[in-house]
ZANUTI-753870 format. One record per atom (N, C-alpha, C): residue in three letters; x, y, z. Coordinates in steps of 0.1 Angstrom, whole numbers, padded with zeros to 4 digits, always signed. Layout:
REM residues N
ALAXYZ...
REM end
This chain:
REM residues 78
UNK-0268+0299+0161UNK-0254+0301+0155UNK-0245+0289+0158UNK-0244+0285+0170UNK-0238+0275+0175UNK-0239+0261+0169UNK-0255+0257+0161UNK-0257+0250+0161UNK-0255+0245+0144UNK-0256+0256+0137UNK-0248+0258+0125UNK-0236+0252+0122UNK-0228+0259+0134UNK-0211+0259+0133UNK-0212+0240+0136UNK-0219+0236+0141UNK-0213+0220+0149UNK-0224+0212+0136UNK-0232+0217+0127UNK-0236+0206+0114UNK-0220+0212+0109UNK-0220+0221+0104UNK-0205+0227+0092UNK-0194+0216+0093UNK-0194+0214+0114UNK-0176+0207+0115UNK-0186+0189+0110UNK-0197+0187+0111UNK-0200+0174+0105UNK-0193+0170+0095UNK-0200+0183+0088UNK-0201+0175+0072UNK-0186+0176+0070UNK-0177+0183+0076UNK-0161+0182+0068UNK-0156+0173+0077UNK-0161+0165+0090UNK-0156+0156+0087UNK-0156+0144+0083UNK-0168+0144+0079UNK-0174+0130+0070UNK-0166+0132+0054UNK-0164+0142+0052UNK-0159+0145+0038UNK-0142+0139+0043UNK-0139+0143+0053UNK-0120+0137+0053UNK-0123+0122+0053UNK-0131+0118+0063UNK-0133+0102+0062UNK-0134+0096+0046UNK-0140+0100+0043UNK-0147+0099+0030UNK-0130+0094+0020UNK-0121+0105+0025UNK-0109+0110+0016UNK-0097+0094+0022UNK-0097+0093+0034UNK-0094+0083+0042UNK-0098+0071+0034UNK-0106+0065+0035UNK-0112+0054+0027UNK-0107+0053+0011UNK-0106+0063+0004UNK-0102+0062-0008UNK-0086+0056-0006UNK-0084+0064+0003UNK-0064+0063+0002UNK-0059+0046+0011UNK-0074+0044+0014UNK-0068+0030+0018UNK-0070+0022+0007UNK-0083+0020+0000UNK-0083+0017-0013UNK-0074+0015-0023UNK-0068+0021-0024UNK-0056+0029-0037UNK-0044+0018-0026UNK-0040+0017-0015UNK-0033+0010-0012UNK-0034-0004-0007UNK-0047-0008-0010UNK-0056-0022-0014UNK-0044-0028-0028UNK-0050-0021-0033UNK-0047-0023-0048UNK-0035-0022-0052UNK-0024-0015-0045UNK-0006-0020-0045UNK-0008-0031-0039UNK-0012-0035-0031UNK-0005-0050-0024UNK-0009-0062-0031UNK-0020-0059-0036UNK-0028-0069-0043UNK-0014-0065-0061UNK-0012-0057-0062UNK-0007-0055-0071UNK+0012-0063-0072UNK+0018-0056-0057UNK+0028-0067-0050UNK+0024-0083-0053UNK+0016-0084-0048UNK+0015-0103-0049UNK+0014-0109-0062UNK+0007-0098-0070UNK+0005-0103-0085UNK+0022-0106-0087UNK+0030-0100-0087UNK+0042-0095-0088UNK+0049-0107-0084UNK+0046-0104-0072UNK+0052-0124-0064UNK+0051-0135-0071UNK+0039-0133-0074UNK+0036-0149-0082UNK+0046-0148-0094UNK+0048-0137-0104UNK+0054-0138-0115UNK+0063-0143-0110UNK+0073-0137-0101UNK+0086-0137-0098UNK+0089-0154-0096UNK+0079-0157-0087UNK+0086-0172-0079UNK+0080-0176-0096UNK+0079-0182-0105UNK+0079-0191-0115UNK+0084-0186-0124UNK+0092-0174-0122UNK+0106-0173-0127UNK+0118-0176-0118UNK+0120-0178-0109UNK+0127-0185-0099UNK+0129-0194-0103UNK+0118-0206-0102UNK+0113-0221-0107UNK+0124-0224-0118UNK+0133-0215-0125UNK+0138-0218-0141UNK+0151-0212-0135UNK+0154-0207-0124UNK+0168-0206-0124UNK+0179-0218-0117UNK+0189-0216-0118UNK+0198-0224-0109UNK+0197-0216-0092UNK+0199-0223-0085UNK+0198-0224-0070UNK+0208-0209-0064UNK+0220-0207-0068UNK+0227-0194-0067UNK+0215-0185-0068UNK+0215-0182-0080UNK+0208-0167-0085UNK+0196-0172-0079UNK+0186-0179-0079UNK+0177-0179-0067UNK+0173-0173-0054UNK+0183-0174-0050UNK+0188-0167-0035UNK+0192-0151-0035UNK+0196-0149-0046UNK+0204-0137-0049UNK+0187-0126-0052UNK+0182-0133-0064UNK+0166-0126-0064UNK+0162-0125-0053UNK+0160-0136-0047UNK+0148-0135-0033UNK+0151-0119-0025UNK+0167-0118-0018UNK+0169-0109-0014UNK+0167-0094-0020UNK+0168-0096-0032UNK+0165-0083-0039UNK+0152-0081-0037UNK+0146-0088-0041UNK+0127-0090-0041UNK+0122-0081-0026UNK+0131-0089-0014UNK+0126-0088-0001UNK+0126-0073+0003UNK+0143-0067-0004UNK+0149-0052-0004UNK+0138-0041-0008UNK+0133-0048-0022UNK+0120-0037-0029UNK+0109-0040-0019UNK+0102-0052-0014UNK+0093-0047-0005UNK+0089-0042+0006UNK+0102-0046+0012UNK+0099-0034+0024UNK+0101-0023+0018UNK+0112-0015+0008UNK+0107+0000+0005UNK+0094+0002-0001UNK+0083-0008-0007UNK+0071-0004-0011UNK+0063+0001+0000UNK+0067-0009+0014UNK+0056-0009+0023UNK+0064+0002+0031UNK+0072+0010+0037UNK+0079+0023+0041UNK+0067+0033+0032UNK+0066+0031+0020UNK+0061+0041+0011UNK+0046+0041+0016UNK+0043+0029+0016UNK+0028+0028+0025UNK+0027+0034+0037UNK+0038+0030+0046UNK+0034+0033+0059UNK+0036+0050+0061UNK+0042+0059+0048UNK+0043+0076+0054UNK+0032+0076+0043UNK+0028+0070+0033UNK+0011+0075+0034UNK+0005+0078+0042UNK+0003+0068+0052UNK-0011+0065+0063UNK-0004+0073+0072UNK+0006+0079+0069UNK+0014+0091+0083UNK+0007+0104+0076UNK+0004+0106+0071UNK+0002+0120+0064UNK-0013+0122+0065UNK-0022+0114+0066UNK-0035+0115+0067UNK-0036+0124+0079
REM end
């Protein structure tokens, strides 16, 4: 009986790992998604005047740290 119950707790927890892995995955692919984003952005920079420059950057900076907050209570929730 005992020996039942301790395969059962195996296999579910290979199955949460399993779930883990995907959800890092999926947040692989925002950051990679973020930088794509970066790149646009700075060679649209490249065409402004030096003001509004500075003005973007900080907005840019504002959005990614709330992207990466949104990352970090994912990885809280697992």
């Amino acid at each position: 009986m005992l020996r039942q119950q301790q395969h059962h707790q195996q296999q579910q927890q290979e199955q949460q790992q399993q779930q883990q892995q995907q959800q890092q995955q999926q947040q692989q692919q925002q950051q990679q998604q973020q930088q794509q984003q970066q790149q646009k952005q700075l060679q649209q920079q490249q065409l402004l005047p030096l003001h509004q420059k500075q003005q973007q950057q900080q907005q840019q900076q504002e959005l990614q740290l709330h992207q990466q907050q949104q990352q970090l209570q994912q990885q809280q929730e697992l």
